[in-house]
N, C-alpha and C positions, 0 to 999 in steps of 0.2 A: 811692515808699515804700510798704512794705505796709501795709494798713488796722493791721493790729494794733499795728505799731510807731504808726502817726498816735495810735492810741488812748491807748499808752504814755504819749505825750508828753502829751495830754490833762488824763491823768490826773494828769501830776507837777505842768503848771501848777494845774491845778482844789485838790491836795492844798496844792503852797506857800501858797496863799489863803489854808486853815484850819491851817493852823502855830501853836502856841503861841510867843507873842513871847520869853520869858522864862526860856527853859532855856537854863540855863550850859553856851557851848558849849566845846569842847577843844583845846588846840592842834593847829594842822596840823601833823602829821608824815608823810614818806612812811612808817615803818614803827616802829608797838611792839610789839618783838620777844616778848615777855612771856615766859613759859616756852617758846617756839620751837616746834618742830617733831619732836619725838624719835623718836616712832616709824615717822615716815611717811621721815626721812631716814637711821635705821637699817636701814630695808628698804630704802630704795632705794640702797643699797651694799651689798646684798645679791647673789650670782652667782646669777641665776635667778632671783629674786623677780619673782612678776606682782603690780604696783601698780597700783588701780582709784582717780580722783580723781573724787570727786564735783562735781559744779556745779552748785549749787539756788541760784537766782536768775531774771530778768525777759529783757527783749528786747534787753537790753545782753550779757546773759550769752547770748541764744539766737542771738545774731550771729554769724557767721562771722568771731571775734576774738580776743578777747583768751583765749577756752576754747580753742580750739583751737592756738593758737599758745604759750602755754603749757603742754599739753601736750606738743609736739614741742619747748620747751625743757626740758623735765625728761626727756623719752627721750636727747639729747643730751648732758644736766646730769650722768646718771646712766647713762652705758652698761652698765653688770651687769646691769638690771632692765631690764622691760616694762612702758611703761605703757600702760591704756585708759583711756576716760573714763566716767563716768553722764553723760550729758547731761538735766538735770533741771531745765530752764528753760524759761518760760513768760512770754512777753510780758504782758504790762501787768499782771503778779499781783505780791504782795508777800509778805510776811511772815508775813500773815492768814490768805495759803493755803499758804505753803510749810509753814508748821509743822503742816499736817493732811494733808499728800499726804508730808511728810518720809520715812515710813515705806513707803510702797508705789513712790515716785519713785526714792529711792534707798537707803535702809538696806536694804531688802529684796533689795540688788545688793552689798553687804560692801563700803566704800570702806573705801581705808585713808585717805585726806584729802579734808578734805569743807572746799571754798568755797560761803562763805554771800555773797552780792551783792543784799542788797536797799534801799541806802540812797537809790537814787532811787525808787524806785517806793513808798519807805516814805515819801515827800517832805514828808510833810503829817500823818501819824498822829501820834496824840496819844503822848508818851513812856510813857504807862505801856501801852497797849499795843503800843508796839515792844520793851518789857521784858519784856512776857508774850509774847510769838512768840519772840522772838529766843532766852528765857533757854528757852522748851520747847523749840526747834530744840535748842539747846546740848544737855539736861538727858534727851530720849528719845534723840538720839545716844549720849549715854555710857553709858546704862541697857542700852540694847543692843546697842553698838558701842566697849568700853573703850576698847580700845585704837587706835581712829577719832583721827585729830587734826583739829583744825576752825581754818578761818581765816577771819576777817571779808575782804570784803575790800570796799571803797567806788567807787562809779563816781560820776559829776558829773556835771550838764545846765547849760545857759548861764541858767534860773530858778534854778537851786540854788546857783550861783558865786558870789555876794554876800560870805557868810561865808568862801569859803577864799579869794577873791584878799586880805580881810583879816588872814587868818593862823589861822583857825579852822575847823576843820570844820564841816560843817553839819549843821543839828542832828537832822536823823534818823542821820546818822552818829556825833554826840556820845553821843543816847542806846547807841547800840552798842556806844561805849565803855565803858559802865556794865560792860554784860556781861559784856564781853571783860574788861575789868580784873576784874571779880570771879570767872571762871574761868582767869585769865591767859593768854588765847588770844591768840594775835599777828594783828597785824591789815595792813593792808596799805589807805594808800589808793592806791589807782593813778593820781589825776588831780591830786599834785601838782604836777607839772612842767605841768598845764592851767592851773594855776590861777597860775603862774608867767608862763607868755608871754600870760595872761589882762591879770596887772597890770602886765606893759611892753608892752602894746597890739600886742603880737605876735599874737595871736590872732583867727581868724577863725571865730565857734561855729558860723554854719551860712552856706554857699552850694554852689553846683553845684560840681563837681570839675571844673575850668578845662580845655578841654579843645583848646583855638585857642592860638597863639604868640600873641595881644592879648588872650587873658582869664588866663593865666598872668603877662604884664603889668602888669594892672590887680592883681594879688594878690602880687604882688612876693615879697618875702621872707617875710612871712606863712603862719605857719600855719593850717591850715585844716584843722579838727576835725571837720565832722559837716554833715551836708546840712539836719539839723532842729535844732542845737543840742542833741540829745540820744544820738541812736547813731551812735559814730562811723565812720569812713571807716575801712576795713581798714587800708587801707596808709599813715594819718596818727594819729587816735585811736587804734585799738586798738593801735599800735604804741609808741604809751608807755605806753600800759594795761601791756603787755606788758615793757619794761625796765622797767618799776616793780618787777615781781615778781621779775623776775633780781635786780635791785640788793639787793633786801629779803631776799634768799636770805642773804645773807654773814650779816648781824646775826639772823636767825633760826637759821642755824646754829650762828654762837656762842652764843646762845642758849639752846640747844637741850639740856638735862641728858640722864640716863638715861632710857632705854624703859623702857615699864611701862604698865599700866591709867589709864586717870584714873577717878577718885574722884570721886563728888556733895557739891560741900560745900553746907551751909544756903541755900536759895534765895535770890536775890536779891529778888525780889516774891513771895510767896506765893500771889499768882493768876495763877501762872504757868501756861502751858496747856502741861506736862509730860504731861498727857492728854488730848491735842486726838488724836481718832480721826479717819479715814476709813474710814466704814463701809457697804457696799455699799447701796443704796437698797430691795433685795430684801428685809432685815434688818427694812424697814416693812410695812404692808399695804396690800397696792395692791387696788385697784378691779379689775374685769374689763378696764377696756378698755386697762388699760395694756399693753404688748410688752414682752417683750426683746427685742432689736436684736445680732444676731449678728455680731461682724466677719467670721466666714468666709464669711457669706452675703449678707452688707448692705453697700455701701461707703458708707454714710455713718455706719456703726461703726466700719468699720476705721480711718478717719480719725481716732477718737479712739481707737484703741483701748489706744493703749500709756500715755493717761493715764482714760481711763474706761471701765475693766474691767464693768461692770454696766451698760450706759447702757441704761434704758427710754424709752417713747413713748407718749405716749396723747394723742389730737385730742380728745377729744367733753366738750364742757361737763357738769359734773357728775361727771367721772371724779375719785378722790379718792387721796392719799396719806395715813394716818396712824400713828405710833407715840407711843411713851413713852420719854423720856429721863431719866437721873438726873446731874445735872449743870449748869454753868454757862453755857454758849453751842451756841446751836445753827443753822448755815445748812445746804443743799442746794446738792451741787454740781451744775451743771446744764450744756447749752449754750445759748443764744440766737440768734436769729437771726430772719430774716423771716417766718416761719411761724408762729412763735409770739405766745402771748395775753398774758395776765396770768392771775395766781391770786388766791382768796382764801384768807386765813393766820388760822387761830384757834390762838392759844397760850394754853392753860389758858382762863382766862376772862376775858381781855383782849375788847376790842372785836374783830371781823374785823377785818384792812384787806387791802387790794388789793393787788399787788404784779407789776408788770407784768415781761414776761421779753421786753422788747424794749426797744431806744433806739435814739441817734440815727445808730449805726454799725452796726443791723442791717439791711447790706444782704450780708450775707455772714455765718455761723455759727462760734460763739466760745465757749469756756469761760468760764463765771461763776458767780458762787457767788450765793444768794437768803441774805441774814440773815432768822434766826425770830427768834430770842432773845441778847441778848448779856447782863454780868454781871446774869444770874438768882440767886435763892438758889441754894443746891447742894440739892437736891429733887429730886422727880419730876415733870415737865413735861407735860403730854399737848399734842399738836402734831395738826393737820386743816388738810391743804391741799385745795383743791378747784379744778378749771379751769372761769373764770367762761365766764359766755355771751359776754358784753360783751369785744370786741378794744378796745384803746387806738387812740388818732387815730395811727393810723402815721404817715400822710403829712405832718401836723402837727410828730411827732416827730425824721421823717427831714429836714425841713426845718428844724431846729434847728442842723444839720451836713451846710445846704446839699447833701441827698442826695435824690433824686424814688425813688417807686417806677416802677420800669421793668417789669417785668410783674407785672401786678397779682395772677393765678393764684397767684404763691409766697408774695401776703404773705396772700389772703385765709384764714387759720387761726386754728385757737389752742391748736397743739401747746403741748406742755410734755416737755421732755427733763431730767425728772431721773436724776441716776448714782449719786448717793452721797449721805450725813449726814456731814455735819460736825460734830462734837461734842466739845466737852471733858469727857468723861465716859463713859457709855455707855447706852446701848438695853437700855429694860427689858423683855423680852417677857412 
């Protein structure tokens, strides 16, 4: 399995931990069609229409699965048109960052349908802020994409199955509901039929893919979902991922009224992050010894380069980043990895504290995001980051998740690769 998928799953157990017990969750349904799909299926019965589907979601969505294989059911669905995809998924990330990359990932590509998929990787977030991500996702898409149609759409891990083998969604999927019902978007979950051969003990959530005439056997009539309990098998999970959204096509097309614009109606939560920016990191003022990092010329830019357009680099203790933001939340999109230190973070005149860009999966380099400030006043902020002297106990760290450092050269640093500001608001120069 790839490190980042190990990480994914990580994360969804570590998130179910701190789940609130007590939000009313929703009935399972495979699909509430709500006001359907109008525009996205008026075009695609269109001769000659090019239809672009968005796909902002996690490492379920960056699978070789259920995105791609519904796509080549909607080029089949709809012979008149052509469809392509955004592919704007990102393993082990959620909500928190999709609604601040929304705009450079994929509006900035014109979809005409945009899937949203982050109810596992939102596994554990508090419901008001999967209200504020989900209902901003919603609310910058239609501000600058009317006529965009959006669908929730739900995936499930063998930690999150509790609530649906008993007939309820789970509850970062329930809060989802919120939204979706308040701008009547049709949703889709895909892993009822998991959660069905889940409760007649038909289901097998994770082993190897039987691969001998006595280990297919031993799994008899059983299905058999996923190697980790969490991303499934191409050719078992993702393929009812996949007839969920065929079936869910009929009742979204009845569905489905006149094409037209959508309209913003009254928000659902008021600190909704309808203006969560990603704003290049250069937009701050950097110190001397930071870099730009050129993908034409650098390959370890190019490697991020089609999600972190601006990515800098600066080694030496004492290099600094700071600006001024006016606004309520503020992180730095960064990568992590072996190389890197820790920083220290003054926000306004709070205490410093420290904040290391390394753990227990940096044995290989990874997109993450550094929080400064979350619900702040809506104000002016002044923000001072600095790269300490002091590395964190790596090997202490790596050994949390049973990892050694194997040459020691790559970890001794304490680079810091910030790329972007994340902010609900904006940068005051």
């Amino acid at each position: 399995m790839k490190p980042l998928l190990i990480l994914s799953l990580v994360l969804v157990i570590s998130l179910v931990q701190a789940a609130e017990p007590d939000f009313p969750l929703v009935p399972a349904r495979e699909c509430y069609p709500r006001a359907g799909l109008p525009n996205f299926i008026a075009k695609s019965n269109t001769d000659g229409a090019s239809i672009k589907i968005g796909y902002l979601g996690g490492s379920i969505t960056a699978q070789n699965g259920w995105r791609p294989k519904s796509l080549a059911y909607f080029q089949k669905a709809f012979p008149k048109a052509e469809f392509s995809e955004i592919n704007a998924a990102i393993g082990g990330t959620g909500s928190d960052l999709g609604v601040y990359r929304l705009k450079q990932d994929v509006l900035d590509h014109k979809p005409d349908l945009l899937f949203v998929e982050f109810a596992v990787n939102d596994g554990g977030a508090a419901p008001e802020q999967i209200f504020r991500c989900m209902e901003g996702i919603v609310r910058q898409t239609w501000r600058t994409l009317p006529d965009c149609d959006i669908c929730f759409v739900n995936t499930l891990t063998e930690q999150l199955s509790p609530a649906m083998v008993e007939g309820n969604f789970q509850r970062s999927a329930s809060a989802m509901e919120k939204i979706a019902n308040h701008y009547q978007i049709p949703t889709i979950h895909m892993a009822i039929e998991v959660a069905k051969l889940a409760k007649q003990g038909k289901l097998v959530w994770k082993a190897p893919m039987p691969k001998t005439d006595e280990e297919k056997l031993v799994l008899g009539d059983k299905f058999l979902f996923a190697p980790d309990g969490v991303h499934p098998y191409e050719q078992t999970g993702h393929e009812l991922y996949l007839q969920s959204i065929v079936r869910s096509m009929d009742p979204i097309k009845a569905a489905s009224g006149k094409p037209g614009s959508h309209t913003l109606s009254t928000p659902y939560i008021a600190t909704n992050y309808e203006n969560a920016k990603l704003l290049p990191i250069s937009d701050a003022h950097l110190s001397s010894g930071f870099i730009p990092l050129n993908p034409m010329t650098d390959d370890f830019a190019k490697r991020w380069a089609d999600r972190m357009t601006g990515l800098h680099k600066a080694t030496h203790p004492g290099d600094t980043v700071e600006f001024k933001f006016k606004g309520t939340s503020c992180s730095i999109y960064d990568i992590i990895g072996p190389d890197c230190g820790q920083v220290i973070i003054k926000l306004d005149e709070q205490p410093p504290r420290t904040m290391p860009r390394f753990d227990a999966y940096c044995t290989y380099h990874r997109l993450s995001t550094m929080p400064i400030g979350e619900n702040l006043p809506d104000a002016i902020h002044s923000v001072k980051i600095e790269i300490s002297p002091d590395q964190p106990d790596k090997a202490a760290i790596l050994a949390k998740n049973g990892n050694k450092i194997d040459k020691p050269a790559d970890y001794d640093a304490t680079t810091f690769y910030p790329g972007a500001i994340l902010v609900v608001g904006g940068i005051v120069k």
